[in-house]
C-alpha positions in Angstrom: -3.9 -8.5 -20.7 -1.4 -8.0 -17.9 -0.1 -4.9 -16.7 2.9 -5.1 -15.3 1.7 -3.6 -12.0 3.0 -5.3 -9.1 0.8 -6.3 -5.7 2.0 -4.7 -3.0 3.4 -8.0 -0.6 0.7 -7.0 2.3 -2.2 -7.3 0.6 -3.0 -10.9 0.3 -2.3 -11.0 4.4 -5.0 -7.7 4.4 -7.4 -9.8 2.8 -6.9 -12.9 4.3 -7.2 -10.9 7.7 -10.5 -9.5 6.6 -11.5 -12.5 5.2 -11.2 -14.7 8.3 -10.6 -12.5 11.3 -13.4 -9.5 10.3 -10.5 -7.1 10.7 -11.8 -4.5 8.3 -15.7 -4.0 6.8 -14.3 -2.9 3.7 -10.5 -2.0 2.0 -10.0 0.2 -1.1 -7.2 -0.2 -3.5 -5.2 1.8 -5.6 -2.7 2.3 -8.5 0.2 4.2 -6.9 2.6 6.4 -9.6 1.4 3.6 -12.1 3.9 1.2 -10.6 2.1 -0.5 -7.4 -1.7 -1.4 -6.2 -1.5 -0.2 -2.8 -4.4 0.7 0.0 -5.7 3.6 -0.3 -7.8 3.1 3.1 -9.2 0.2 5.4 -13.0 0.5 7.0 -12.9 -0.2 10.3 -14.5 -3.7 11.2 -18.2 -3.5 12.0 -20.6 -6.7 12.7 -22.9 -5.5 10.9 -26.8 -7.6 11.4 -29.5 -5.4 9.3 -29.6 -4.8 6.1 -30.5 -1.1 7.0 -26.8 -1.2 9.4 -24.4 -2.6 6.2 -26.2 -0.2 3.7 -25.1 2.9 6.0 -21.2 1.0 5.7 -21.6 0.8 2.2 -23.0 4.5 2.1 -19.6 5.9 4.1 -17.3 4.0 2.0 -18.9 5.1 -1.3 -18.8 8.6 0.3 -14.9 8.3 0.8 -14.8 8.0 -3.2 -14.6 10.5 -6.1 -16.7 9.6 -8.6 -14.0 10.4 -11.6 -11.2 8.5 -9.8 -10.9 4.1 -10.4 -10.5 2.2 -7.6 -10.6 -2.0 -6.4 -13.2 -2.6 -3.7 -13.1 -5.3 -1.2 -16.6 -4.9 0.9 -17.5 -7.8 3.5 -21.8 -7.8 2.7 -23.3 -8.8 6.0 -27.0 -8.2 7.0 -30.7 -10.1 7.8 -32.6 -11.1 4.7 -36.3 -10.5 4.4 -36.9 -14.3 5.0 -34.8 -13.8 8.0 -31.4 -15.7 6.7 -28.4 -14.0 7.1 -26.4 -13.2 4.0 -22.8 -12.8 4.2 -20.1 -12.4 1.5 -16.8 -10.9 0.8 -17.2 -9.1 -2.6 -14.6 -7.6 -4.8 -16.1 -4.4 -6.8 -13.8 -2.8 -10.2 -15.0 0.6 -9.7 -13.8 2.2 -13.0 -15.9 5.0 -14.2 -16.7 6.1 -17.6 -15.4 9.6 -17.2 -11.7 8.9 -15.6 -8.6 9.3 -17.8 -8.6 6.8 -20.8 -5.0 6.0 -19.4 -6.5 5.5 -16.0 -9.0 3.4 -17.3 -6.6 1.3 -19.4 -3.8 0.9 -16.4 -6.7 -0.2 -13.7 -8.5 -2.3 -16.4 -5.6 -4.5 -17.3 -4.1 -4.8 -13.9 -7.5 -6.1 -12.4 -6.5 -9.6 -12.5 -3.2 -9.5 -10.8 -5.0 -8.2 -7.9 -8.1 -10.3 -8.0 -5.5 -13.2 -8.0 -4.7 -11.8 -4.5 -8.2 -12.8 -3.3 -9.1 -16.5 -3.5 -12.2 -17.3 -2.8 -14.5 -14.2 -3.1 -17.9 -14.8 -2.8 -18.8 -12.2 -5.4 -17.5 -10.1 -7.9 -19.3 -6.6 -9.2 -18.2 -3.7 -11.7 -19.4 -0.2 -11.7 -18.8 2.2 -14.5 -20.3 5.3 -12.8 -20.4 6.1 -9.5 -24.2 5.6 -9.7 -24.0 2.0 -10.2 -22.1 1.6 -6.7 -25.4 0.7 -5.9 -25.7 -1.0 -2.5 -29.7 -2.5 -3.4 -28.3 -4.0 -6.4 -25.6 -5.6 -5.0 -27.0 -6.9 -1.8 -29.9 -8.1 -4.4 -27.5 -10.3 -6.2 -26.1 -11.4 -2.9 -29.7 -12.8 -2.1 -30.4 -14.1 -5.4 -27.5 -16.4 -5.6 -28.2 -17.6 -2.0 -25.1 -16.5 -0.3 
């Protein structure tokens, strides 16, 4: 179901920039006056090597979010495995919770492809429905398990 909701022109540059230059750890996306997906803010770039070091990333970005508000997630996983492998993949996260506005819900919900389209290819792609499932060791465990 599409939206209507246009892509703002920047953000497949944004991405790309992140993608292949590192220019952001993470970028968050929203719907602005139910019209435009816009950023809402940028992380700034961090080479992150421990698992412990991208956890605390993922910890200030998830602290930068109000947990009744949607949002699109781009996060840039990086860290040390246990085996000692480096793990490292773009992932884009639909954070929609439960508890938003039903036309919040509806708006974000149906205009997650047209920005996802933005993004070719992500190495992962994750939905939350509370704010509890932004859950860094459940993500960076699906990271692993897939062998990224």
């Amino acid at each position: 179901m599409a939206s209507g909701i246009a892509v703002e022109d920047s953000i497949p540059q944004q991405f790309n920039d992140m993608k292949l230059k590192k220019t952001a750890k993470f970028i968050v996306f929203k719907i602005e006056e139910k019209k435009k997906i816009v950023v809402d803010f940028v992380g700034e770039p961090c080479d992150t090597i421990t698992y412990d070091e991208d956890k605390a990333q993922f910890d200030m970005l998830k602290s930068k979010l109000l947990p009744d508000v949607p949002r699109y997630l781009l996060y840039d996983f990086k860290f040390t495995t246990e085996s000692g492998r480096i793990a490292e993949k773009l992932a884009f996260i639909f954070y929609c919770p439960d508890d938003c506005k039903i036309g919040e819900k509806m708006i974000y919900a149906s205009s997650k492809d047209s920005i996802k389209k933005t993004f070719p290819g992500l190495g992962a792609e994750f939905q939350a429905n509370e704010f509890d499932d932004l859950d860094y060791v459940e993500f960076a465990k699906e990271i692993q398990k897939k062998g990224f």
